[in-house]
C-alpha positions as CSV (number, residue, x, y, z in Angstrom):
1,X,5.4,9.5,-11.4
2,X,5.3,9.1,-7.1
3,X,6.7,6.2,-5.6
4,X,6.4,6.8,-1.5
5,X,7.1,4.3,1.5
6,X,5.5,3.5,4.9
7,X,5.7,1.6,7.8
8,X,2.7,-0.1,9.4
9,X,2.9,-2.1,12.7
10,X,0.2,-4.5,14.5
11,X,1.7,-3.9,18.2
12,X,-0.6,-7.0,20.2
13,X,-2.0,-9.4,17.1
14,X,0.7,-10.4,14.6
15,X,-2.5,-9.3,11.7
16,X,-0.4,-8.9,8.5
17,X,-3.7,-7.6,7.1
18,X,-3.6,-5.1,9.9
19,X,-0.1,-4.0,9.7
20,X,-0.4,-4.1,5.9
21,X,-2.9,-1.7,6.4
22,X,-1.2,0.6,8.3
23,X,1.9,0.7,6.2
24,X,-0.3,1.6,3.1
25,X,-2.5,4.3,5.4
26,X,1.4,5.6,6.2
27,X,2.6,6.0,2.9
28,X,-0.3,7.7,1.2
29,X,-0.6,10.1,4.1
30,X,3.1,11.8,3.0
31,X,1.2,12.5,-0.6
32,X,-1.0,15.0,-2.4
33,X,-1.7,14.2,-6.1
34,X,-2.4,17.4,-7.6
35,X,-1.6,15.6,-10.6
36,X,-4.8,13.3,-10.4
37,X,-6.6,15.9,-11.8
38,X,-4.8,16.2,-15.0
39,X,-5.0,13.0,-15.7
40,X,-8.4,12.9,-15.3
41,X,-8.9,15.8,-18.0
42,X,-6.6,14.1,-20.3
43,X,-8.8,10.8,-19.9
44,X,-6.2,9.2,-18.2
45,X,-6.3,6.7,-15.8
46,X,-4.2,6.6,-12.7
47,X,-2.4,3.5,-12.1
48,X,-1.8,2.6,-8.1
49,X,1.0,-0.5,-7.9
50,X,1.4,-1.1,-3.7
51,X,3.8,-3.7,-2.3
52,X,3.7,-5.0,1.0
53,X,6.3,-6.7,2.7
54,X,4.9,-8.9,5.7
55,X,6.2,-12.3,7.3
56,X,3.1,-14.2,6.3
57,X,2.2,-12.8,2.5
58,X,-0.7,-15.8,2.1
59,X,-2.3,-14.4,5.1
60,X,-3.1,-10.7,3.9
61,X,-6.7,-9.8,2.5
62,X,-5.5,-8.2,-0.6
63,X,-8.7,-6.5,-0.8
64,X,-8.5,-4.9,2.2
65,X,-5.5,-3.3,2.2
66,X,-7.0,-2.2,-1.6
67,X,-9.8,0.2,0.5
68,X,-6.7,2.4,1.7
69,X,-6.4,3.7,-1.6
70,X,-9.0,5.9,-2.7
71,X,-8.8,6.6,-6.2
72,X,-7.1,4.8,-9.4
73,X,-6.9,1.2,-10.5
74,X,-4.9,-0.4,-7.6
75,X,-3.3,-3.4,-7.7
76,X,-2.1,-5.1,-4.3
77,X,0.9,-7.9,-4.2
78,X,2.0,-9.6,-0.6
79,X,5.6,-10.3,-0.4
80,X,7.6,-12.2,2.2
81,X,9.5,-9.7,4.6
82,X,8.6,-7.1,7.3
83,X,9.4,-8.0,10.6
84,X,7.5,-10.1,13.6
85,X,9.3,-8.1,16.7
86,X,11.2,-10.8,18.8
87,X,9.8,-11.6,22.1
88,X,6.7,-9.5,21.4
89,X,3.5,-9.5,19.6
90,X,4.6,-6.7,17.5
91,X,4.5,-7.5,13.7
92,X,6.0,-4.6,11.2
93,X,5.0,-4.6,7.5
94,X,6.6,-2.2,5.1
95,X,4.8,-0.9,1.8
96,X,5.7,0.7,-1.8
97,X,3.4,2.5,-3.6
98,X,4.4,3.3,-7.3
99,X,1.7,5.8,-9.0
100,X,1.7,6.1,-12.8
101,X,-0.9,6.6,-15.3
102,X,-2.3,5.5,-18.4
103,X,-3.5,7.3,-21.1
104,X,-6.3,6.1,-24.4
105,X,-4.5,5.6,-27.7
């Protein structure tokens, strides 16, 4: 149904949490879901799928880049990739968010 991007940047800690964060924060903030509601009425579920893409994946608190998203059944999966700026303490992580629901039989 929505699948939107963002771009989250830690500019003086290399945190993947942090810039995981931000990249999710970023992407979400380009959406409106007036679709939620139908779902809702239908007894649907909303489905929220995020990818981030970060140097260090084993270093990210999957749960708290989870709190960025507000409603649905999220599910949160580090991957390598992002970017740690060279010569810098910048660290870039990039995210995908894939909404879809689910509805009872």
């Amino acid at each position: 149904m929505v699948l939107e991007f963002g771009m989250g940047v830690d500019v003086h800690g290399q945190d993947c949490t942090k810039a995981a964060r931000r990249a999710v924060f970023d992407a979400i903030r380009h959406s409106s879901l007036p679709l939620l509601g139908q779902i809702r009425e239908r007894g649907g579920t909303m489905l929220v799928e995020v990818t981030v893409a970060v140097p260090e994946p084993d270093s990210v608190n999957l749960e708290e880049v989870k709190s960025e998203l507000p409603h649905g059944e999220v599910t949160v999966h580090a991957v390598p990739g992002g970017l740690r700026v060279p010569n810098s303490d910048a660290l870039i992580a990039c995210a995908s968010i894939h909404v879809s629901a689910r509805y009872p039989e």
